[in-house]
Backbone atoms as SQL, in Angstrom:
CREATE TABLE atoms (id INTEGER PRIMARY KEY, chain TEXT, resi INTEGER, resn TEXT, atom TEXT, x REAL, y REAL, z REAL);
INSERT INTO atoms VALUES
  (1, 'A', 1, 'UNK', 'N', -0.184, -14.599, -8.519),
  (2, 'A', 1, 'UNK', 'CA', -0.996, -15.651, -7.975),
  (3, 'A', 1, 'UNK', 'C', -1.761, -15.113, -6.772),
  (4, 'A', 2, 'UNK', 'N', -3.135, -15.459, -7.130),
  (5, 'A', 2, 'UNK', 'CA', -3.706, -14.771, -5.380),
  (6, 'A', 2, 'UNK', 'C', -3.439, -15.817, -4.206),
  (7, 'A', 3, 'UNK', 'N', -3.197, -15.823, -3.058),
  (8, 'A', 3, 'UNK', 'CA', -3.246, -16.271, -2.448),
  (9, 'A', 3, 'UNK', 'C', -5.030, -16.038, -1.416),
  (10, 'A', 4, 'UNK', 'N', -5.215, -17.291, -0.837),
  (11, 'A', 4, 'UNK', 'CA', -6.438, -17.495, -0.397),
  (12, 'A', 4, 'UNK', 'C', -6.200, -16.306, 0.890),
  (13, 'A', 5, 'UNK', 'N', -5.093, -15.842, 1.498),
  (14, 'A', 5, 'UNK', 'CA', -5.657, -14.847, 2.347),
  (15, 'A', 5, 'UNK', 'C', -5.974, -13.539, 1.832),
  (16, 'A', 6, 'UNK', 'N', -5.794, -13.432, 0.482),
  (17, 'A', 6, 'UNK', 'CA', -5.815, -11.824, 0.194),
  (18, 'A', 6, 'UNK', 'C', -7.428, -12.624, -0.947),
  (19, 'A', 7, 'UNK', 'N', -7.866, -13.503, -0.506),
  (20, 'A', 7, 'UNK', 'CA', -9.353, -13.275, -1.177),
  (21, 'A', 7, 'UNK', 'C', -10.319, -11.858, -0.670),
  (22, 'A', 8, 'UNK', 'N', -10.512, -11.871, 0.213),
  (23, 'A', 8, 'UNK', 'CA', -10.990, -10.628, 0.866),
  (24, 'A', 8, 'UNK', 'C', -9.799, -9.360, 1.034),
  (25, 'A', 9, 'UNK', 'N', -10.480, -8.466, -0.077),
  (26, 'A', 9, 'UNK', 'CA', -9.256, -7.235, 0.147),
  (27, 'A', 9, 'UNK', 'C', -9.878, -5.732, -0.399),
  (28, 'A', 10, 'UNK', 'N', -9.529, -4.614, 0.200),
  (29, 'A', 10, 'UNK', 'CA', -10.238, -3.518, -0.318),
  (30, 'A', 10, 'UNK', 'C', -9.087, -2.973, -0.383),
  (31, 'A', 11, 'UNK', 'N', -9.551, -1.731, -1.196),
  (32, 'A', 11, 'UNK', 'CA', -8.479, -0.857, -1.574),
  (33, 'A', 11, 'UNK', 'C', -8.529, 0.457, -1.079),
  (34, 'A', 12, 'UNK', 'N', -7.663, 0.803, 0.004),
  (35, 'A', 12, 'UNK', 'CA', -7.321, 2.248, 0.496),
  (36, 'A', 12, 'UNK', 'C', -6.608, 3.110, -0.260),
  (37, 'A', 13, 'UNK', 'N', -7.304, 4.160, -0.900),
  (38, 'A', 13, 'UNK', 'CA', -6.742, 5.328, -1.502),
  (39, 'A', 13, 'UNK', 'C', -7.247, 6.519, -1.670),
  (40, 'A', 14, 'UNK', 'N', -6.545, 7.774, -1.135),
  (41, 'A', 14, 'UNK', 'CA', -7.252, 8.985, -1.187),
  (42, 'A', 14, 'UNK', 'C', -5.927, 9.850, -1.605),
  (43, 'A', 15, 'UNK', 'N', -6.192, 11.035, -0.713),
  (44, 'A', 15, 'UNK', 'CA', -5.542, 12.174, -0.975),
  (45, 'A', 15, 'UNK', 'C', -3.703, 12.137, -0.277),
  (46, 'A', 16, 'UNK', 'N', -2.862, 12.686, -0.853),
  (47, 'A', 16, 'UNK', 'CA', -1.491, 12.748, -0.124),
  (48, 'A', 16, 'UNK', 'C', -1.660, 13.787, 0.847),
  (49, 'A', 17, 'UNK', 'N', -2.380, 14.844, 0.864),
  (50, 'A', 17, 'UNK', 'CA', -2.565, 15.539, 1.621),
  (51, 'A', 17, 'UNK', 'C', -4.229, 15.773, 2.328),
  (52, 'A', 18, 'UNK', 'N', -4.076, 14.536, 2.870),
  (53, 'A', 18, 'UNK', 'CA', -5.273, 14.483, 4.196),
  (54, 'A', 18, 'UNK', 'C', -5.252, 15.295, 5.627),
  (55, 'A', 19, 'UNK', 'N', -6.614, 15.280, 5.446),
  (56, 'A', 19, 'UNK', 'CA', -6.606, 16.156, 6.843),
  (57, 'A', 19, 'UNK', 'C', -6.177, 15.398, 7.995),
  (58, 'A', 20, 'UNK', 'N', -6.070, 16.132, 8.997),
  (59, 'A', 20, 'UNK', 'CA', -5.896, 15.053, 10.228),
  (60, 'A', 20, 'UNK', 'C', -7.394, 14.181, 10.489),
  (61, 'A', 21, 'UNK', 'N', -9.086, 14.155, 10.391),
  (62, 'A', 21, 'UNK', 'CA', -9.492, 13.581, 10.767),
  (63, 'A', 21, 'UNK', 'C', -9.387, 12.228, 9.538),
  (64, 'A', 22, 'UNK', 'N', -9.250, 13.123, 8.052),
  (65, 'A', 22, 'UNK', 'CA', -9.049, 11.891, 6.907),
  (66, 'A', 22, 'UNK', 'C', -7.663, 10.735, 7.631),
  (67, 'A', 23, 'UNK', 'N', -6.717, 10.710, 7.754),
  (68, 'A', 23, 'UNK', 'CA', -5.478, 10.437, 8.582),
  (69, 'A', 23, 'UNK', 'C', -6.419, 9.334, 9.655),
  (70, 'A', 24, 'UNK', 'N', -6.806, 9.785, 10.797),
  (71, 'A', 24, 'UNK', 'CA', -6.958, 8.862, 11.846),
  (72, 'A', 24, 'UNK', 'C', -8.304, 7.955, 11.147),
  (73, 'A', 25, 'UNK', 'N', -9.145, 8.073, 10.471),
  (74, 'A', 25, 'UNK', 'CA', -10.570, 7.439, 9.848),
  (75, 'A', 25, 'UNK', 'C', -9.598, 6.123, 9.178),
  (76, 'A', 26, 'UNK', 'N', -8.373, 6.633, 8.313),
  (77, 'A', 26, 'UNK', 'CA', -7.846, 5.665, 7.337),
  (78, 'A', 26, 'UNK', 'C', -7.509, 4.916, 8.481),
  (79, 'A', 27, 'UNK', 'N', -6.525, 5.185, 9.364),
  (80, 'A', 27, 'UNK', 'CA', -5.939, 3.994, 10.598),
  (81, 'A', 27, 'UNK', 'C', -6.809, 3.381, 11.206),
  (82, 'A', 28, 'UNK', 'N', -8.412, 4.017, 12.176),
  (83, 'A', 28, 'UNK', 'CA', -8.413, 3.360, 12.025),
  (84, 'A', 28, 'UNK', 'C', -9.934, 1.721, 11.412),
  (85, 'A', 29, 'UNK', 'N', -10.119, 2.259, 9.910),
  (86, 'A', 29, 'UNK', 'CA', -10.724, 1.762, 9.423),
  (87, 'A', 29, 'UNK', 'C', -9.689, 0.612, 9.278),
  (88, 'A', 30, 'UNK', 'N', -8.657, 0.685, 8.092),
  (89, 'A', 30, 'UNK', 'CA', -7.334, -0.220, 7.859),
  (90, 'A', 30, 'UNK', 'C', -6.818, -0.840, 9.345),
  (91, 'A', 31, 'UNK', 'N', -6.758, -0.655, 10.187),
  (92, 'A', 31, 'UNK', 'CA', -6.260, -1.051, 11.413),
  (93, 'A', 31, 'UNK', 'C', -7.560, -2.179, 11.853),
  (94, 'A', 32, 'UNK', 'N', -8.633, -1.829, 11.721),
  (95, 'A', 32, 'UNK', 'CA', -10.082, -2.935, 11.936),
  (96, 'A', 32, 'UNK', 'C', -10.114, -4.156, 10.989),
  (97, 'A', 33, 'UNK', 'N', -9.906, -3.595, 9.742),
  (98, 'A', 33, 'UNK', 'CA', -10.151, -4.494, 8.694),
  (99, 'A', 33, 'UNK', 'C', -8.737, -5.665, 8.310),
  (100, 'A', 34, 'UNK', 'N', -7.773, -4.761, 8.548),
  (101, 'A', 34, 'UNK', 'CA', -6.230, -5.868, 8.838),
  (102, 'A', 34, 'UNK', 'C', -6.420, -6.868, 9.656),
  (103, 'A', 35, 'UNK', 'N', -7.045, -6.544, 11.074),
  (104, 'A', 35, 'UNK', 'CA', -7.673, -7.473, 12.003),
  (105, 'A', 35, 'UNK', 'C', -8.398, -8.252, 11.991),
  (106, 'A', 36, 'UNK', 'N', -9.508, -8.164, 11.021),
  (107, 'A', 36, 'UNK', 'CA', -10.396, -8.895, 10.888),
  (108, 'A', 36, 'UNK', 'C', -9.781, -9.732, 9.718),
  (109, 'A', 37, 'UNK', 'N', -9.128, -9.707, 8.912),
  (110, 'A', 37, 'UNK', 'CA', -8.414, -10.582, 8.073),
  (111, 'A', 37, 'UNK', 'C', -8.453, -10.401, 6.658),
  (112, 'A', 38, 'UNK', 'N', -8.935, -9.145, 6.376),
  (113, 'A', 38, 'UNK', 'CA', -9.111, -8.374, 5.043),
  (114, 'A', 38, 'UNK', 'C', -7.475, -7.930, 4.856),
  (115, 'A', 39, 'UNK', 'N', -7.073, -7.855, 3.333),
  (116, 'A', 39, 'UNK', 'CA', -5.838, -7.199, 3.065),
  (117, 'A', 39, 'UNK', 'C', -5.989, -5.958, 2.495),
  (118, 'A', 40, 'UNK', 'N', -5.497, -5.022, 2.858),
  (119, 'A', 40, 'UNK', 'CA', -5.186, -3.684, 2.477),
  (120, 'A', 40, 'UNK', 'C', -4.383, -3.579, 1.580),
  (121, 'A', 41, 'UNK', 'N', -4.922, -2.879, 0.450),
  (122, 'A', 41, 'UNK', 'CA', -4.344, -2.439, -0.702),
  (123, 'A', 41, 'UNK', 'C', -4.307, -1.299, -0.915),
  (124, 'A', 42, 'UNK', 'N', -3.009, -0.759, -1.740),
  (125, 'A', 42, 'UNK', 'CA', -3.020, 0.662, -1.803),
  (126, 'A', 42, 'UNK', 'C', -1.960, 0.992, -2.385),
  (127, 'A', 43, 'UNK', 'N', -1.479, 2.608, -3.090),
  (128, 'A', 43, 'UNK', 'CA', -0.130, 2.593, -3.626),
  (129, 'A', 43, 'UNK', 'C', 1.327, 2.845, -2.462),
  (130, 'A', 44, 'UNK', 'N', 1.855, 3.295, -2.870),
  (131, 'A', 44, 'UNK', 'CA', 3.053, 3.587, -1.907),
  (132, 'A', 44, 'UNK', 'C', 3.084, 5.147, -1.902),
  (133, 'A', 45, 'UNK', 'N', 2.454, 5.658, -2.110),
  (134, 'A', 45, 'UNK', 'CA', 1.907, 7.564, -2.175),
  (135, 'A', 45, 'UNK', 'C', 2.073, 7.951, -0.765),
  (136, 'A', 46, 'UNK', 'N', 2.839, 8.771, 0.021),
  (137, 'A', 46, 'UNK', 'CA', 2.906, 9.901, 0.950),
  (138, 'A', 46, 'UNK', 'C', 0.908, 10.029, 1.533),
  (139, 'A', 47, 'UNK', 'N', 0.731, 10.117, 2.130),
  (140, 'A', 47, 'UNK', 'CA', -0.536, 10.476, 2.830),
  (141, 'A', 47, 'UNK', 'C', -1.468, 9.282, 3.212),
  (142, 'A', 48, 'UNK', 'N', -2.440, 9.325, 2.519),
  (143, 'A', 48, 'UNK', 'CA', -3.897, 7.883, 3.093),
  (144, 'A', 48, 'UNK', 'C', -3.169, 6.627, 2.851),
  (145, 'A', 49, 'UNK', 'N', -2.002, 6.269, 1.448),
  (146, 'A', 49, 'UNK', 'CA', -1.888, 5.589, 0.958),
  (147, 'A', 49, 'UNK', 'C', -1.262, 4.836, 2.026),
  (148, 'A', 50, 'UNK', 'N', -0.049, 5.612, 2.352),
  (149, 'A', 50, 'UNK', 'CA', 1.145, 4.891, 3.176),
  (150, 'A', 50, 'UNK', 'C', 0.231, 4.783, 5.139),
  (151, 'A', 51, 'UNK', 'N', -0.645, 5.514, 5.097),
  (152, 'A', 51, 'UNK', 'CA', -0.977, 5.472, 6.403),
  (153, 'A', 51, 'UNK', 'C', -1.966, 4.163, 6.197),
  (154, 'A', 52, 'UNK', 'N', -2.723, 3.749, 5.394),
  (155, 'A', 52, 'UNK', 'CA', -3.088, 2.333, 5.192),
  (156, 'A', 52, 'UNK', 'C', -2.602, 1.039, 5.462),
  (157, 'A', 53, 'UNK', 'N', -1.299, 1.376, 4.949),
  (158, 'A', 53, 'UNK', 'CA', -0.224, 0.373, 5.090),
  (159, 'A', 53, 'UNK', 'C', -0.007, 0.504, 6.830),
  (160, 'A', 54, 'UNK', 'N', 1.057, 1.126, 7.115),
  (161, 'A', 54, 'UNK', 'CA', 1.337, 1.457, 8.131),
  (162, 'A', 54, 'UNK', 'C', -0.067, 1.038, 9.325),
  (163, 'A', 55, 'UNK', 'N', -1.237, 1.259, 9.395),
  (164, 'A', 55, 'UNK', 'CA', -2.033, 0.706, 10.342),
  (165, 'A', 55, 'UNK', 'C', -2.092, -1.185, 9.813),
  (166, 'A', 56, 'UNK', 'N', -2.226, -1.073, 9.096),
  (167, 'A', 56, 'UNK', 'CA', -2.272, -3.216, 7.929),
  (168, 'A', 56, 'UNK', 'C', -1.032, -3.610, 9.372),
  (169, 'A', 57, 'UNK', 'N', 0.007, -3.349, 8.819),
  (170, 'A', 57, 'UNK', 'CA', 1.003, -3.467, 9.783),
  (171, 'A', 57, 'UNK', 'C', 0.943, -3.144, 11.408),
  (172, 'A', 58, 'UNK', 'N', 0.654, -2.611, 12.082),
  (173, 'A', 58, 'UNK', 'CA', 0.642, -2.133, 13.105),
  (174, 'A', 58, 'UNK', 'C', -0.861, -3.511, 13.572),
  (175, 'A', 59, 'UNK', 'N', -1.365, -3.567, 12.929),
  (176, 'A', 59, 'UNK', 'CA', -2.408, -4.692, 12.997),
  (177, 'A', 59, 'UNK', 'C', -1.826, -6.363, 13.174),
  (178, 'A', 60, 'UNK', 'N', -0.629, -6.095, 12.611),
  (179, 'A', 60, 'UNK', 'CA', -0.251, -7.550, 12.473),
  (180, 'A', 60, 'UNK', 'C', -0.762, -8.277, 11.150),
  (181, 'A', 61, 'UNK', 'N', -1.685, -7.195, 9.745),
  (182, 'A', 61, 'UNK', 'CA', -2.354, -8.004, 9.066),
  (183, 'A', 61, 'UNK', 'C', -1.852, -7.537, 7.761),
  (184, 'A', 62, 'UNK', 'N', -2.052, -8.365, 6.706),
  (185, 'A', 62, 'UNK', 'CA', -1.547, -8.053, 5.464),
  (186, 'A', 62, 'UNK', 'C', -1.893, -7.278, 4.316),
  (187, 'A', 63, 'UNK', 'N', -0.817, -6.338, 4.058),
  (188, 'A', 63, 'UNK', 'CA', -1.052, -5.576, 2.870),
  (189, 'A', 63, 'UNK', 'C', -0.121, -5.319, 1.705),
  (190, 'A', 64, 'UNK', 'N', -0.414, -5.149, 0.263),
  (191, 'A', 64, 'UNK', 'CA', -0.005, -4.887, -0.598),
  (192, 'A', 64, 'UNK', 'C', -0.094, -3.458, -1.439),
  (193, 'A', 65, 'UNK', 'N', 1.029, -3.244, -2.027),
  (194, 'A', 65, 'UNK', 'CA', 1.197, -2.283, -2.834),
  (195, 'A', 65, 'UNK', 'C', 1.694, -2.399, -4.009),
  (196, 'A', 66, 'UNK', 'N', 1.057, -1.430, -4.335),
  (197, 'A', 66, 'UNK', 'CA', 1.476, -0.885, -6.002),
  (198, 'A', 66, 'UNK', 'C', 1.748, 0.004, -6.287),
  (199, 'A', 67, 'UNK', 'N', 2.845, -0.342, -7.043),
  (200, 'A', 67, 'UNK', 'CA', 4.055, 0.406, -7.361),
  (201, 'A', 67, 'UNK', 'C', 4.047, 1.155, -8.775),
  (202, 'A', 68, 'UNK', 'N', 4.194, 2.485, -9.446),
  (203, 'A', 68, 'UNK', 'CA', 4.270, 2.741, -10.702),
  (204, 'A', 68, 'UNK', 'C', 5.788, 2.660, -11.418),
  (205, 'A', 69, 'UNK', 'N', 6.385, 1.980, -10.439),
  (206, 'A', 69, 'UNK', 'CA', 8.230, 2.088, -10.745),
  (207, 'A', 69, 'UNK', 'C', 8.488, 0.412, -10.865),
  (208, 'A', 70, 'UNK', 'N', 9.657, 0.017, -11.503),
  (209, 'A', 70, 'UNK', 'CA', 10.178, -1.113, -11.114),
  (210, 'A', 70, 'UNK', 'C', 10.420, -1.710, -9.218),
  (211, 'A', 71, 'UNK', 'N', 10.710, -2.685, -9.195),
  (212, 'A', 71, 'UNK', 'CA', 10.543, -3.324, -7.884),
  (213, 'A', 71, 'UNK', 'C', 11.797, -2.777, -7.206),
  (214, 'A', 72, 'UNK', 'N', 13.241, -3.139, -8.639),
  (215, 'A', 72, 'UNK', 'CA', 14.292, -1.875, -7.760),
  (216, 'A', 72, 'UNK', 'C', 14.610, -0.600, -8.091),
  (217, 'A', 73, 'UNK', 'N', 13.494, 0.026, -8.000),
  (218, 'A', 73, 'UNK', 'CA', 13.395, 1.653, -8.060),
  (219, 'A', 73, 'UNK', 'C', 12.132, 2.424, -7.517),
  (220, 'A', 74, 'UNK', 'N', 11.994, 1.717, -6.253),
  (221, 'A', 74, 'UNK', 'CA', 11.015, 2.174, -5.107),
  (222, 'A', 74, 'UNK', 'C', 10.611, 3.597, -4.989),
  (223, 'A', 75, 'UNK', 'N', 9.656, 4.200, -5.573),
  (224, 'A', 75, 'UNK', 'CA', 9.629, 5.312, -5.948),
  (225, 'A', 75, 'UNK', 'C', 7.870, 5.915, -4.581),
  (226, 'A', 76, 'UNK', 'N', 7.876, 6.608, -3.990),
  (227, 'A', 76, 'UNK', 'CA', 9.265, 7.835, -3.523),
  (228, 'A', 76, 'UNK', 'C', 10.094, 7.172, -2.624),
  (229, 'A', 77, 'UNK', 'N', 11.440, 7.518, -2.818),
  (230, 'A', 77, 'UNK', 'CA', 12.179, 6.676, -2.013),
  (231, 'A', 77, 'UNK', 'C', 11.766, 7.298, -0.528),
  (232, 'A', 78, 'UNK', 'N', 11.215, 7.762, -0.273),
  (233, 'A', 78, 'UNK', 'CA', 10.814, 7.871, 1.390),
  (234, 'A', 78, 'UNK', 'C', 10.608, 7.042, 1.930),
  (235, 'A', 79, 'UNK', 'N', 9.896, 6.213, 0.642),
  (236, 'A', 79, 'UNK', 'CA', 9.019, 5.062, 1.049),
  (237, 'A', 79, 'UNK', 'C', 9.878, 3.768, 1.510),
  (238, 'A', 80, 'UNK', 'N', 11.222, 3.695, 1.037),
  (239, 'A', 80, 'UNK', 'CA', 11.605, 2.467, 1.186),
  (240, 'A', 80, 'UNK', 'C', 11.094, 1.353, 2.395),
  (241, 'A', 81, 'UNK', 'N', 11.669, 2.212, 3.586),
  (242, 'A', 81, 'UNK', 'CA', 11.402, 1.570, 5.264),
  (243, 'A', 81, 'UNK', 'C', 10.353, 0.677, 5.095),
  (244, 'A', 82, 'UNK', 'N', 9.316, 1.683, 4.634),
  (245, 'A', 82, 'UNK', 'CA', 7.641, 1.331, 4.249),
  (246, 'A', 82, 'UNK', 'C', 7.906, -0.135, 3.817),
  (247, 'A', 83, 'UNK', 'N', 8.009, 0.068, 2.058),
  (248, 'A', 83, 'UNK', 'CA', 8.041, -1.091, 1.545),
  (249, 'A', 83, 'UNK', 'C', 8.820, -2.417, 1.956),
  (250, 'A', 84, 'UNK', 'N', 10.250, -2.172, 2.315),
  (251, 'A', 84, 'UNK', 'CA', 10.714, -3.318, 3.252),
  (252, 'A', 84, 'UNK', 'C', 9.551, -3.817, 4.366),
  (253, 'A', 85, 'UNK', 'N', 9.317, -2.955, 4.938),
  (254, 'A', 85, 'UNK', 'CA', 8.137, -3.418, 5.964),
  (255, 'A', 85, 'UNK', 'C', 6.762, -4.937, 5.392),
  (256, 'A', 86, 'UNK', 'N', 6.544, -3.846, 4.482),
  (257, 'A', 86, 'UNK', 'CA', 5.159, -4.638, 3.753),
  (258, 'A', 86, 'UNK', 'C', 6.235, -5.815, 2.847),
  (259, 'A', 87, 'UNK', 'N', 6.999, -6.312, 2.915),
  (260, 'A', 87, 'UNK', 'CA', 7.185, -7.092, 2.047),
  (261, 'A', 87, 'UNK', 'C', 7.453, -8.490, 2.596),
  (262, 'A', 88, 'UNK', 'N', 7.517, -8.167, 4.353),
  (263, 'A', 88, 'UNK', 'CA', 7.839, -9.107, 5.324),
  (264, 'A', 88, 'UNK', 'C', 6.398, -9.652, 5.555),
  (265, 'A', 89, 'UNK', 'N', 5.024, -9.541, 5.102),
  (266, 'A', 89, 'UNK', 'CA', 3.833, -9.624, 5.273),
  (267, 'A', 89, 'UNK', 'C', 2.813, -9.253, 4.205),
  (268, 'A', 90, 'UNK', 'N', 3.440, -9.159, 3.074),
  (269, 'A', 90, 'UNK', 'CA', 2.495, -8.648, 2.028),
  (270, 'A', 90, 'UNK', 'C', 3.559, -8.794, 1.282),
  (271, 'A', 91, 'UNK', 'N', 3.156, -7.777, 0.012),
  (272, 'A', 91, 'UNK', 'CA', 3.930, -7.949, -1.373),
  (273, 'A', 91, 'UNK', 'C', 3.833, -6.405, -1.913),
  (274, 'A', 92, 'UNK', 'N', 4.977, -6.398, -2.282),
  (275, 'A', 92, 'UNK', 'CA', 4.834, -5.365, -3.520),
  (276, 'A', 92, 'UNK', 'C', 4.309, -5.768, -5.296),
  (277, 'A', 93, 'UNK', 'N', 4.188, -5.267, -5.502),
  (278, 'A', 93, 'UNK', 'CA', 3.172, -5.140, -7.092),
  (279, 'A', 93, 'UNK', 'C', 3.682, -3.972, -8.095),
  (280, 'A', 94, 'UNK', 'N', 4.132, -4.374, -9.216),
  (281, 'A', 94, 'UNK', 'CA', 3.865, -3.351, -10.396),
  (282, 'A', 94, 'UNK', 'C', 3.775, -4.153, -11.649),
  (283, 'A', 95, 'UNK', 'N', 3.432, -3.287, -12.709),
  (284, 'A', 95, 'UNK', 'CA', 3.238, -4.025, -13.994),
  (285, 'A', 95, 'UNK', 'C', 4.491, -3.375, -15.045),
  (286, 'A', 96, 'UNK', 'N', 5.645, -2.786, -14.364),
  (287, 'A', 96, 'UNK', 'CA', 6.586, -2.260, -15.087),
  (288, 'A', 96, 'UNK', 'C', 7.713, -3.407, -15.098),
  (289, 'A', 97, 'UNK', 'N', 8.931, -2.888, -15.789),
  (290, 'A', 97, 'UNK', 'CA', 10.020, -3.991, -15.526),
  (291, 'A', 97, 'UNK', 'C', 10.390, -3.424, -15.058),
  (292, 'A', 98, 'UNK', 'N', 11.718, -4.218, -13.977),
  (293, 'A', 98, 'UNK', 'CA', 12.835, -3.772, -13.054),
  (294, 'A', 98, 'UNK', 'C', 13.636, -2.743, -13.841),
  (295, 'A', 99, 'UNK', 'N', 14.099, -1.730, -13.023),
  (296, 'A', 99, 'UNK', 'CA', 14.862, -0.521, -13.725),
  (297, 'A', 99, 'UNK', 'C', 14.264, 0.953, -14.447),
  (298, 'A', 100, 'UNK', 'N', 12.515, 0.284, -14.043),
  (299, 'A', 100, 'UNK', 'CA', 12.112, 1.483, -14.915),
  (300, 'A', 100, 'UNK', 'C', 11.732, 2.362, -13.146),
  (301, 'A', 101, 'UNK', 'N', 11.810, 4.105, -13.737),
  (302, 'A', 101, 'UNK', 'CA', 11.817, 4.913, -12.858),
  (303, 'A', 101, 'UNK', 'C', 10.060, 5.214, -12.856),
  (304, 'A', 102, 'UNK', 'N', 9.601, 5.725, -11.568),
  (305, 'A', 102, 'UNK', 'CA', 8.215, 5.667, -11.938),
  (306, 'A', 102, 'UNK', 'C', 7.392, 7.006, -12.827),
  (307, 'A', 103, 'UNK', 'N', 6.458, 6.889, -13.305),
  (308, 'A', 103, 'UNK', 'CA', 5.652, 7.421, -14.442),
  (309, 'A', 103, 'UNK', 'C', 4.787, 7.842, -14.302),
  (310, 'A', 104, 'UNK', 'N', 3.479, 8.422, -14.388),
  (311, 'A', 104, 'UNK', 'CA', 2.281, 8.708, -14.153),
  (312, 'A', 104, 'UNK', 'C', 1.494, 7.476, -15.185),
  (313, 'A', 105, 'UNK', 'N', 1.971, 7.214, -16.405),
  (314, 'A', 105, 'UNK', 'CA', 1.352, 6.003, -17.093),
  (315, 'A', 105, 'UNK', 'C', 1.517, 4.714, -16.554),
  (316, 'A', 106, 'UNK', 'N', 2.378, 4.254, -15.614),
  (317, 'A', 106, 'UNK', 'CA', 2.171, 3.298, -15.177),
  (318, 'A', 106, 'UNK', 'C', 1.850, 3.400, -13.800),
  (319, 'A', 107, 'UNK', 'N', 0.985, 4.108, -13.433),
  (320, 'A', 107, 'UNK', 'CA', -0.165, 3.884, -12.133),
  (321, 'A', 107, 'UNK', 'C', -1.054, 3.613, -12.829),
  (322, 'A', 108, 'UNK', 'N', -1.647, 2.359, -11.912),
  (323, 'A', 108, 'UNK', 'CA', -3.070, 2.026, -12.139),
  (324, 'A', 108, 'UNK', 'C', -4.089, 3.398, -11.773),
  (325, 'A', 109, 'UNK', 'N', -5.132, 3.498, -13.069),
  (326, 'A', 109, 'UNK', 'CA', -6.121, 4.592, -13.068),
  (327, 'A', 109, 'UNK', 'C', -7.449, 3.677, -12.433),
  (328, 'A', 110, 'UNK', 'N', -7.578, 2.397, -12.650),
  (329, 'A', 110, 'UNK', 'CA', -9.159, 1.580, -12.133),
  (330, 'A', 110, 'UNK', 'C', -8.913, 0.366, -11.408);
């Protein structure tokens, strides 16, 4: 169900291995746009992905992720902290069932 605050929402996603100026551009573009009342979207991926999130949050503003794993099989588990985080203010997302481990076929490609 969308909710009317995530009508306005873009999607942050790049590389896991960003440079440091890619890194501070994502925070703070995502850190402006959380503020202004846009939701940040993005996967739960190590690099732009999770630093998206992480500024959404640090903003006070809401973001979601997507997940290529079931909801309890938080995949990379690095991520957990993360996702607990975003779930107090956003949502997690996948189109798998609970229990499945994550895949490269179930990431969204578009």
């Amino acid at each position: 169900m969308l909710l009317q605050a995530d009508e306005q929402a873009i999607a942050v996603v790049n590389s896991r291995d960003a440079t440091p100026y890619g890194f501070e551009m994502t925070r703070r573009l995502s850190y402006d746009l959380a503020r202004a009342g846009v939701t940040i979207v993005s996967g739960l991926a190590r690099g732009i992905d999770s630093a998206a999130h992480k500024a959404a949050l640090e903003a006070c503003g809401r973001t979601i992720a997507g997940l290529g794993s079931g909801l309890d099989r938080t995949y990379p588990q690095r991520s957990i902290p993360l996702a607990d985080r975003i779930v107090q203010s956003g949502a997690l997302l996948t189109r798998v069932p609970a229990g499945s481990e994550c895949a490269p076929s179930a990431l969204p490609t578009s």
